[in-house]
Residue, then its C-alpha position, 0 to 999 in steps of 0.5 A: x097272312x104274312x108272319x115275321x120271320x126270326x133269324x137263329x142268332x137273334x133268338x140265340x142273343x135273345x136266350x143269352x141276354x135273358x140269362x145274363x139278367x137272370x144271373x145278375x138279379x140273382x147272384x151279387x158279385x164281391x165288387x157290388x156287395x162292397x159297394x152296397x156295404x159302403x153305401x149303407x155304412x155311410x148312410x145316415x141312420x135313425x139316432x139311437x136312443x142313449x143308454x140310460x146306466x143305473x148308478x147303485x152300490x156293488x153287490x156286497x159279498x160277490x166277486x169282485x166285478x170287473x168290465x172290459x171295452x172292447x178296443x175297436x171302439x165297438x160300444x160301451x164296456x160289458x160285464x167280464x168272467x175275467x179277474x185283475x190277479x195282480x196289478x203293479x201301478x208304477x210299471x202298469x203291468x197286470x195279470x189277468x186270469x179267467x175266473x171259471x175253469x175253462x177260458x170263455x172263447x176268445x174274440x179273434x182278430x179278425x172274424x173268418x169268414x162264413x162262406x167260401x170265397x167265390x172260386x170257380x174251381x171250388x165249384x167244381x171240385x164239388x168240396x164240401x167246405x163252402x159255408x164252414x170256417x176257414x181252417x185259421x178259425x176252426x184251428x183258433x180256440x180258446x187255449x190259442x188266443x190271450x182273453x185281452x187284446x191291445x187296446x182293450x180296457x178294463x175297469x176293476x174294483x180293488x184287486x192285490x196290487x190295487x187297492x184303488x181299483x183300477x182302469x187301463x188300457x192294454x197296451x201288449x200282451x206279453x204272454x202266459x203267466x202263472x196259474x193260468x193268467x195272462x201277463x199284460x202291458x197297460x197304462x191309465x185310461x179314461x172314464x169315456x172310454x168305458x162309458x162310451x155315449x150312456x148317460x148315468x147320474x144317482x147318488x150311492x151311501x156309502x157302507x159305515x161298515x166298510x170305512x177303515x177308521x184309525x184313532x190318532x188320539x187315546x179315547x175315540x170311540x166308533x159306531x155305525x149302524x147299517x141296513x138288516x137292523x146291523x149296529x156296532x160300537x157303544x151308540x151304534x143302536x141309537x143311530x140312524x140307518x147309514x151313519x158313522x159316529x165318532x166320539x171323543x174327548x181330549x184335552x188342549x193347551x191351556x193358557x199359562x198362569x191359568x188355574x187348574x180349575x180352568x183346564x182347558x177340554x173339548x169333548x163331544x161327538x162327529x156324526x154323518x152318513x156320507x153318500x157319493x154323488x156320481x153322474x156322466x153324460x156322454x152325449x157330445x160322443x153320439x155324433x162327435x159333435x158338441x151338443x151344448x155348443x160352442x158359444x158362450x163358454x167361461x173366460x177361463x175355458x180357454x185350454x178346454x176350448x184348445x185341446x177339445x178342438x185339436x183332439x176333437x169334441x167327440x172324446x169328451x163326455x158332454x157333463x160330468x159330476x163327482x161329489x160328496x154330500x150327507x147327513x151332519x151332526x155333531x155335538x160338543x163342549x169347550x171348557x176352561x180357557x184355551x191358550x193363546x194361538x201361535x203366531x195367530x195360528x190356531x191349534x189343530x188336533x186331528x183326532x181320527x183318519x176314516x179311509x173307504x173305496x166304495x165301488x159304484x156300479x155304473x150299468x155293468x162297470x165298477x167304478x171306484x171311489x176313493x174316500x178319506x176323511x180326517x176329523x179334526x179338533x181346532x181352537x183359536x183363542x187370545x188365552x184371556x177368556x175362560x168359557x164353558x160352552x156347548x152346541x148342538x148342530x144338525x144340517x147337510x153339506x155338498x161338495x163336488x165337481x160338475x163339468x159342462x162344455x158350457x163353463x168348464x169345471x165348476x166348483x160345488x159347495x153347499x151346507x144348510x146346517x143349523x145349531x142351539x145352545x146347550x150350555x153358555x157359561x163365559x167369564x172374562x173378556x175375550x175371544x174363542x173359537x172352537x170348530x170340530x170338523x172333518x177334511x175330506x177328499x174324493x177321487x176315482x181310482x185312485x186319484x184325487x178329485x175333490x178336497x173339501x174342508x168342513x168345520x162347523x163351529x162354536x165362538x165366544x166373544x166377552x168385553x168387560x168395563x169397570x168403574x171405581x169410586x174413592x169411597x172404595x164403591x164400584x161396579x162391573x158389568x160384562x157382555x156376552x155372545x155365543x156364535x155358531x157357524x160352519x166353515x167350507x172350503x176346497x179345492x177341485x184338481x187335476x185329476x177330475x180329468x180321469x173323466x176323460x175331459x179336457x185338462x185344466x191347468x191350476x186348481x179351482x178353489x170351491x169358493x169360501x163358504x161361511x155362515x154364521x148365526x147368534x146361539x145366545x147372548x147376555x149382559x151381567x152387572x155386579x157391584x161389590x158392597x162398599x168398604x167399611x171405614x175403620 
């Protein structure tokens, strides 16, 4: 039998193959291990879920939140130990502190690398270093690096210096500062830029306790009643949960010649429980693409459609709302007979200023809402009539702002309210409105997003005719209505662009919302005895 014969440097070629695919199964080389990197990071995966953030009011008493987004673009903003100890907003410059003892470890730069670079001679020197950090990020602690880095941004509720809250990107860190701190460079940023590609939508009460009201006119009484059975001032325990009341009583211009029985007054009472409405829809950011669409849009998103296409679509959130709305309810009274307007403007008389910051938590973020509300008496009158009125109204409103990529910013402005009368006394003919209402503006830390004007209302409206006979004989007979009505309107502003959507040119008015209905009405004839003859 003949058997194959193998010459030696076959076999030699042979071993030495099979260890060369050994060592290649086994062990990558750098070069391959980036080009497996590369090949995975640019390969689609599975979409993530969006991140659905709840919207709820702050935890009250507890230290004041604060969130930071890290600035490689690495996610949404997550809750920080770190503290806002002093902000100067026209500068921009912030001291941030640490609010435990000790500085939590810092984010380097760059993370070391975990094990030793590929170094024939480190295998064969036998150390012992292979699979520690590097001496740069053992050396790195906590006391070495700043708790903030360039490009981070951070979202606090009300801190000293920024009673508005605040919202910034670093831009430097200058260095140490007193007491532990970090002095830093910032400037304004955006709402996307913290809320990332996460989805949140609720609407918040807002704390009575925690409005700031302060009387412009001698006589305004305040109450409020909250959750925990809590009540304050003179009607506080007849309030629902959640509202604010105002009462008060003040005496307006009276028409000249009039009689000091026809002083004119107007007393009675604001009631409401406001809530902040708050949504965002970062979904266009997941794919950096639009996800509503590109066709269809309002005429007048033209500088929507402009800067979006050059700054790119994926920076802006996909929606977005901020609003206002509540309980109503109010009562009051108008009598005598009022002046007549000047220059047919009416008489206004601001009679309270209410100012709160509420601070939502939007997931882990503090997103601060700036609420302010002036409560106005304002009459409009001929100085003919002489009327003792009174109503009772009761209903709700809504006012906001809501985006889209479809139509841009459009304007919300919503109210269902309804009143009776209570008394209706009307003597002469004539005509007088008298409105008590409130003009509100809402914005996000520190800006003004929305300004609505709200001014339910009472009108009298009187004609008379008489006629006459030589015998001395006559008659009289007079018409009356009683009107109740509420007026909205508004206007949304630039600044709703903190939400991180395209900037908009010119205001948006809300659209003039007017409602009227009929409270009562009547008819009196009267007819004097006739003159005796001498």
């Amino acid at each position: 039998m003949h058997r194959p014969k193998f010459k030696s440097h076959a076999v030699l070629s042979a071993i030495a193959l099979a260890a060369v695919l050994t060592t290649g199964c086994s062990t990558d080389t750098p070069a391959s291990t980036d080009a497996a990197a590369s090949t995975a990071s640019e390969s689609p995966g599975p979409a993530a879920a969006q991140e659905q953030l709840a919207v709820v009011s702050a935890p009250s008493g507890a230290a004041t939140p604060t969130a930071v987004a890290d600035g490689d673009g690495g996610g949404g903003a997550k809750k920080s130990s770190l503290k806002v100890a002093s902000y100067d907003r026209k500068t921009g410059r912030a001291v941030i502190t640490s609010r435990t003892p000790t500085k939590p470890t810092a984010r380097p730069s760059t993370p070391p690398p975990t094990t030793a670079p590929a170094d024939p001679s480190a295998g064969a020197s036998g150390s012992s270093s292979a699979g520690a950090p590097s001496s740069a990020g053992a050396s790195a602690g906590p006391s070495a690096q700043p708790p903030v880095a360039v490009g981070d941004i951070i979202a606090s509720a009300p801190a000293p210096g920024a009673p508005d809250g605040v919202l910034a990107k670093v831009t430097d860190v200058v260095g140490a500062a007193g007491n532990g701190g970090t002095a830093v460079e910032t400037e304004p940023a955006k709402l996307n830029s913290v809320l990332g590609a996460s989805k949140a939508e609720g609407e918040v009460p807002v704390d009575p306790s925690s409005v700031d009201v302060k009387p412009l006119v001698n006589g305004v009484k305040v109450s409020w009643a909250k959750t925990g059975d809590l009540h304050f001032g003179p009607e506080g325990a007849k309030l629902p949960l959640g509202s604010l009341r105002l009462d008060v009583g003040a005496a307006i211009a009276t028409a000249e010649g009039a009689p000091a029985s026809a002083a004119a007054s107007v007393e009675g009472f604001v009631q409401l429980a406001p809530e902040v409405a708050f949504s965002y829809d970062g979904s266009a950011d997941t794919d950096g693409s639009d996800t509503s669409g590109t066709t269809g849009r309002a005429a007048g998103s033209a500088t929507a459609d402009s800067t979006a296409d050059s700054a790119g679509k994926g920076t802006s959130p996909d929606g977005a709302f901020l609003g206002l709305s509540g309980d109503w309810a109010s009562k009051w009274s108008l009598k005598g007979r009022a002046a007549g307007s000047t220059d047919g403007q009416p008489i206004r008389i601001p009679f309270a200023e209410l100012h709160s910051d509420p601070v939502i938590q939007v997931g882990p973020i503090p997103v601060v809402v700036n609420l302010d509300l002036t409560c106005y008496i304002q009459v409009n009158a001929d100085g003919k009539v002489t009327v003792d009125v009174e109503q009772d109204l009761k209903g709700d409103f809504r006012v906001g702002g809501s985006f889209s990529w479809a139509k841009g910013w459009t304007p919300v402005s919503e109210s269902d309210m309804t009143g009776e009368p209570l008394k209706a006394k009307v003597t002469a003919a004539g005509d007088v409105k008298a409105a008590l209402g409130a003009e509100a503006t809402v914005g996000l830390y520190g800006t003004v997003g929305v300004t609505a004007d709200l001014a339910p209302y009472v009108r009298a409206h009187a004609d008379a005719s008489a006629e006459g006979s030589a015998d001395g004989t006559g008659s009289a007979s007079g018409a009356y209505a009683l009107y109740g009505g509420v007026d909205l309107t508004g206007t949304l502003n630039f600044q709703l662009t903190i939400f991180g959507t395209p900037v908009f040119q010119t205001k948006i008015p809300l659209g003039a919302l007017h409602h009227e209905w009929l409270l009562t009405e009547g008819r009196a004839t009267t007819s004097p005895p006739p003159t005796k003859s001498g």
